[in-house]
C-alpha positions as CSV (number, residue, x, y, z in Angstrom):
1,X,-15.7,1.1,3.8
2,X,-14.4,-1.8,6.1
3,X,-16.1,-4.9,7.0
4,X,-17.4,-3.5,10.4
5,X,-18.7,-0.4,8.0
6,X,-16.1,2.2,9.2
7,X,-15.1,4.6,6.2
8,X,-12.2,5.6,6.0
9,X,-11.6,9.2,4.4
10,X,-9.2,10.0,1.3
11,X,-8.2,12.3,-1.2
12,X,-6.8,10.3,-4.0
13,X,-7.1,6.5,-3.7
14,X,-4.9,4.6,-6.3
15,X,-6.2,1.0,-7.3
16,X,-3.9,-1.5,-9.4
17,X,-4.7,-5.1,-10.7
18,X,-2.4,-7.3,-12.7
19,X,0.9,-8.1,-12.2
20,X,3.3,-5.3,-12.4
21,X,3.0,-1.6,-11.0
22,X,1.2,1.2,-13.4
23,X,3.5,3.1,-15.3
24,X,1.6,6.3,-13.6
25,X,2.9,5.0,-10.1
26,X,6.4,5.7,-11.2
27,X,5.4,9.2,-12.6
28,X,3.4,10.3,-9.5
29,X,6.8,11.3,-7.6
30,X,6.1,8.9,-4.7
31,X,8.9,6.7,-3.8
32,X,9.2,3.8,-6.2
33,X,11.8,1.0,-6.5
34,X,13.6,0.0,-10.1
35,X,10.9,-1.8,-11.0
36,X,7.6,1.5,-10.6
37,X,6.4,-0.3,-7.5
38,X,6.3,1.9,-4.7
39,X,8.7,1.4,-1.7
40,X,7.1,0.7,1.2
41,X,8.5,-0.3,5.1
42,X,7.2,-3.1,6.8
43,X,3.9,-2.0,8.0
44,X,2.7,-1.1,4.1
45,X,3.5,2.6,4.6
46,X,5.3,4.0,1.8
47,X,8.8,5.0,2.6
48,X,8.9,8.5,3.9
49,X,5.1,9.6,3.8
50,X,3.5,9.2,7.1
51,X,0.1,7.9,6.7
52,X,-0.2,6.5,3.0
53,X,-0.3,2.6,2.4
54,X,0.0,0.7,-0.1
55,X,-0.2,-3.2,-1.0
56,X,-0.2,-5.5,-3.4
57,X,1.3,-5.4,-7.1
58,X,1.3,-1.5,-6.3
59,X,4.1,-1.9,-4.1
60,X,7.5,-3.3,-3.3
61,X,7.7,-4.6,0.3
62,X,11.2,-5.1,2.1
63,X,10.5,-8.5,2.6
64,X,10.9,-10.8,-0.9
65,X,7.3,-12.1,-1.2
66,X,5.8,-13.1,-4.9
67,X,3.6,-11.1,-6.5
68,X,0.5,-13.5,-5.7
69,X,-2.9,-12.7,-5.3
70,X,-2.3,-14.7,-2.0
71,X,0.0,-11.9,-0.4
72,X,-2.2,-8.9,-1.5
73,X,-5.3,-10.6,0.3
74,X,-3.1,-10.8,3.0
75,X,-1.4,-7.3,2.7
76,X,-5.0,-5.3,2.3
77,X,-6.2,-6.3,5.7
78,X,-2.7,-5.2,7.0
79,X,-2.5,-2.0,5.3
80,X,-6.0,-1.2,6.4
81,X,-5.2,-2.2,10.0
82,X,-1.5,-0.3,10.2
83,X,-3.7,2.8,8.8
84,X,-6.3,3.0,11.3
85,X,-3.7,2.6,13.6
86,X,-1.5,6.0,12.3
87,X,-4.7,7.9,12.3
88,X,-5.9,6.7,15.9
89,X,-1.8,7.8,16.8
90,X,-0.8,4.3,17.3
91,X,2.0,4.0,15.0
C-alpha cells in the first residue's frame, strides 16, 4: 500500500534486510550478478523481466552506489514510481 493508499497487486513479493543479497535470490533463477544480487537496469527493473522491481541490498544497480540504507530509501520510492508507471503503459 502506498502513501496515497493505492495497493498495488502481486504474486510473490520478496523482502531482504541486511547487507548482502539472500542466498535464495541467487536460486530463484532471476537474473543475478556474481555476487546473488539481482541485476537490474536503471529504472530498478530486473534485467529482462518486464514489470518486476527490485531495490535495495536485493539488487545490483548499473550505477556503483554503496549498499547504504540511504540509497534503498531512495531506490523504494523509485521502484514504486517506475512500477506504477509499466502498469499504467508509461514505460
Amino acid at each position: 500500500t502506498l502513501d496515497d493508499g493505492e495497493e498495488i497487486k502481486a504474486d510473490t513479493l520478496f523482502w531482504c534486510a541486511g547487507i548482502k543479497a539472500p542466498s535464495f535470490l541467487s536460486d530463484s533463477g532471476l537474473p543475478t550478478v556474481d555476487d546473488g544480487r539481482l541485476d537490474v537496469d536503471v529504472s530498478l527493473q530486473l534485467s529482462g523481466i518486464e514489470g518486476v522491481f527490485a531495490a535495495g541490498d536485493a539488487c545490483s544497480p548499473p550505477e556503483d552506489v554503496p549498499q547504504t540504507a540511504q540509497v534503498a530509501t531512495q531506490q523504494g520510492p523509485h521502484a514504486a514510481n517506475n512500477l506504477i508507471a509499466s502498469l499504467s503503459g508509461r514505460m
